[in-house]
N, C-alpha and C positions, 0 to 999 in steps of 0.2 A: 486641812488645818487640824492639828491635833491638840490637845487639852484647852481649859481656859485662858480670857483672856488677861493677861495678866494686869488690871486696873489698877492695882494699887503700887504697883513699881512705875506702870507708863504713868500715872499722876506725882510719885516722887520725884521723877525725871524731868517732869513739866516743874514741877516747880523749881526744883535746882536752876531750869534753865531761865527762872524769871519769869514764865505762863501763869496766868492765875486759874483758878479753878472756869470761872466761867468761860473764858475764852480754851482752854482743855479742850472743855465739855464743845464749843463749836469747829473745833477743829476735824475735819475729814481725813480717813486713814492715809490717803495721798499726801496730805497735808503734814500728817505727823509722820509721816516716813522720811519723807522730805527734809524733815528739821533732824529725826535719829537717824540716819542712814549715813554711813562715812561714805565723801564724794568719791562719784567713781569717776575715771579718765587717767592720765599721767601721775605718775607720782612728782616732787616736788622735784625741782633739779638738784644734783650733789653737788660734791665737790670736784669731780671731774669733770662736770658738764660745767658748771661755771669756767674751772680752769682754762677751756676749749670758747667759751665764749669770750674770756678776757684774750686768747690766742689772738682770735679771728678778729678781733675787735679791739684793738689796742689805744690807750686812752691816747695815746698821744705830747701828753703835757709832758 
């Protein structure tokens, strides 16, 4: 790990996201990754992939 830890942006961040300070402060580094970490797995479906689901799967009506 190289330089400081940046506490006073990860407390901005908390607060933007509605955290208050105390509950910040008892938060665990897993914990706060957890909440800033963009989800990893699949990305969302597009437009093709819906189009391919509406194929295979036609409403019917």
């Amino acid at each position: 790990m190289t330089g400081a830890t940046p506490w006073g942006e990860m407390m901005r961040a908390a607060m933007r996201m509605g955290i208050a300070p105390e509950a910040f402060w008892r938060l665990s580094l897993k914990e706060w990754r957890m909440l800033t970490e963009a989800p990893r797995g699949t990305a969302p479906m597009g437009r093709a992939g819906l189009a391919k689901l509406m194929e295979d799967w036609p409403d019917g009506g």
